[in-house]
Structures are given as structure tokens and as C-alpha cells.
N, C-alpha and C positions, 0 to 999 in steps of 0.2 A: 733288366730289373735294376733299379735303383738303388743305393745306399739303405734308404729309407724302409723300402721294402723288405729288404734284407735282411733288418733288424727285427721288422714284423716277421718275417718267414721265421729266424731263427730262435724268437721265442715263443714258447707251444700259446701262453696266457694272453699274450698282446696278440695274437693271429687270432684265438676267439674272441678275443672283444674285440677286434676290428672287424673278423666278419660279420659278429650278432649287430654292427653298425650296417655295416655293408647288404647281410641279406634280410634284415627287418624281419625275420623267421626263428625266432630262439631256438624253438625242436629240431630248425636243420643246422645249426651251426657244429654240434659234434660233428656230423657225419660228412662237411664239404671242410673241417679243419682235417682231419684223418687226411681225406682223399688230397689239400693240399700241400701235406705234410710228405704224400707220397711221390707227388707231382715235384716237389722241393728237392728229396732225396737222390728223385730219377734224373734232375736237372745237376747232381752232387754241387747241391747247395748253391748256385751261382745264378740260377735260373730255374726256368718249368720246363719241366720237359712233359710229356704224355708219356702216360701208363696208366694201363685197363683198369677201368673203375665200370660199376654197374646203378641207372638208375631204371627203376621200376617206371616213376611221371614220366621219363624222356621216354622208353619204351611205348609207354602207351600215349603219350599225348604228344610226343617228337616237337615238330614245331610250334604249337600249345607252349609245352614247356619252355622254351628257349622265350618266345613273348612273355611270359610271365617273368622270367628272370632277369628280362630287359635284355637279353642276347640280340638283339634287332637284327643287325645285320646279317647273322647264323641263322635267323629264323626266316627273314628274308629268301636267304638262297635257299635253306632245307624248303620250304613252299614251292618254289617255282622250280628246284627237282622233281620235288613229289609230284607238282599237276603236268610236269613235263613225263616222266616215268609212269604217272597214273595214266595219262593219257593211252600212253601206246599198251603197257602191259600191267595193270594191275597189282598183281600180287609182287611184283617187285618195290612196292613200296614197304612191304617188310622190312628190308633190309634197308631202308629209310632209320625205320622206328629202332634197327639195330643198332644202327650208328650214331642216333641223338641218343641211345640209352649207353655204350660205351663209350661215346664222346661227351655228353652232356656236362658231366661235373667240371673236366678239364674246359670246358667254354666258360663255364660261369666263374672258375677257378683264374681263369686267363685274364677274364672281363675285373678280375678284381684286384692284380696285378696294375691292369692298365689302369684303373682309379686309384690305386694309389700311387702310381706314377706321376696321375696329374695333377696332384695338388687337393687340397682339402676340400674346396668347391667344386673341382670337379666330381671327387668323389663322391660327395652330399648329392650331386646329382643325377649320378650314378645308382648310385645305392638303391635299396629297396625293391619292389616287384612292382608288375603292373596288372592292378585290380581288375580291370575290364577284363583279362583273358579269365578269369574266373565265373564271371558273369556270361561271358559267351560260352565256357565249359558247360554252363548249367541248362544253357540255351540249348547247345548240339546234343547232352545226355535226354535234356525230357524228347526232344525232335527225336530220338534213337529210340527211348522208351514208347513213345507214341506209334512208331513202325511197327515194334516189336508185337505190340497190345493189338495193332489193326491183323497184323501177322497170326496171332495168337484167336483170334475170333473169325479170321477170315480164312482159315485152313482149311480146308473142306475133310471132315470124317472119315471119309473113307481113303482118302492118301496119307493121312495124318499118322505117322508111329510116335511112341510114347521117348520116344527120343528129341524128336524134333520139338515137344510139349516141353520137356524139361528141361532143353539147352532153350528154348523163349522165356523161361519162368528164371532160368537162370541169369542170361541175359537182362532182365528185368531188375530182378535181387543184385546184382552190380550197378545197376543206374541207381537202383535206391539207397543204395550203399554211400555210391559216387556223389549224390547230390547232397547226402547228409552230412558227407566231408568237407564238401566246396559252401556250404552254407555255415559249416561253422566256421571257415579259414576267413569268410567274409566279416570282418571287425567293419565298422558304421564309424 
């Protein structure tokens, strides 16, 4: 970590306006000031170190999230774990969406570090998120909704318990939920 940086890490004011530069998201700027503040502390102030932070995005949307925050290269390798681990055992990809949700802020946290490391154009270049992983979010939730709905009418009655109806109705009411979020995060 730089001089430069260090000056941003050690005042609480200049870390949130360089992040609400940095992540073009005002509503998340408290919540990844906090967690770099802790990442700061755990480093005793000279550097970042890691320490357990939680997100909810990285949990469910793992490498999703890391694209959208311009994590590239993190999201890169967390993908070609996932379809490597998806492949052989499935449900090990769990503890995928564990570790982008425990790791996730310290990536984005890291990533904003190294921007301001390099310089003010780099950083500008750096900066912000990327809009398309929003627009494919919205792609993969109606494609899930649409299973769900074919799932939902194609049950056959007499297997069907009023469990399986209400975890698909429920399933449902999340996608609707989820698209109404991602359509308003969409600014034009």
C-alpha cells in the first residue's frame, strides 16, 4: 500500500468519497467503508489484511457478483472452479458461494487498493461495475422462473404435496422480487 493510500485508509471521510468514486453505488459505500476499515485495522494500519466479512450478492450470485464489481480475474478462476467442481460433485459448489460470500468484500476491497495504487486513470478505469452482469442476472432469473412455472403446471396431482407447491410459489416470489431489484439498479 502506498503513501497515498494510506492517507485515504486513515481518514474515515476521504475512504467514503473515494469509494462512492470507486464503486458508483452510494447505498453500498457505508457498508464496504466499515468492512475496509476492518480489513485496515487487521492489516494494523500498514496494509489489508483479511478478516470475515459477510455478503448476501457474493453468497447467492458468487461469480455474478465478482463480474459485476469488475473482480475479473476472481471471477474468472471462482467460474472455472465452479464448472470444474460442478462437474464431478455438485452440491460442492456450495461452498463456492461460501467463499465469494466471506471473501467477496476483501476482493473488491483489495481491487480498490490496487486502483489507487495506480494512479488516477487507472483508477477512473477501474472504478464503477459492470452493467451487463445485471442484464444477464435478469436473463438467468426469468430462464429460473420460467422452469419453475413449467414445474409448477407440469406436476402431476397425484405426487404433488402442498410443500413442493409452496417452495415453487415461493421460488417464484424471489425471482419477482429479484427482477424488481435488478430493474431498478438499471439507470439508462
Amino acid at each position: 500500500m502506498n503513501e497515498q493510500a494510506q492517507k485515504i485508509f486513515n481518514n474515515p471521510q476521504l475512504l467514503r468519497n473515494k469509494l462512492a468514486e470507486f464503486l458508483r453505488t452510494p447505498e453500498k459505500v457505508e457498508i464496504y467503508a466499515q468492512a475496509a476499515e476492518k480489513f485496515y485495522i487487521a492489516g494494523n494500519k500498514k496494509e489489508l489484511s483479511f478478516n470475515i466479512t459477510w455478503s448476501w450478492w457474493g453468497f447467492f450470485f458468487a461469480n455474478g457478483f465478482l463480474f459485476y464489481r469488475k473482480a475479473y480475474k476472481s471471477a474468472i478462476i471462482i467460474s472455472i472452479i465452479t464448472i470444474i467442481i460442478g462437474a464431478v460433485f455438485p452440491p460442492l459448489c456450495l461452498f463456492i458461494n461460501l467463499y465469494v460470500a466471506i471473501q467477496g468484500k476483501y476482493i473488491v476491497i483489495k481491487r480498490f487498493e490496487q486502483a489507487l495504487d495506480a494512479g488516477e486513470e487507472t483508477f477512473i478505469q477501474m472504478s464503477g461495475y459492470a452493467k451487463w452482469v445485471l442484464y444477464l442476472a435478469l436473463i438467468q432469473i426469468i430462464f429460473i422462473m420460467l422452469f419453475f412455472i413449467a414445474a409448477l403446471f407440469g406436476m402431476p396431482t397425484d405426487s404433488a404435496s402442498a410443500s413442493h407447491y409452496i417452495l415453487i410459489l415461493l421460488c417464484l416470489g424471489m425471482g419477482i422480487i429479484s427482477i424488481k431489484y435488478i430493474l431498478k439498479n438499471i439507470k439508462y
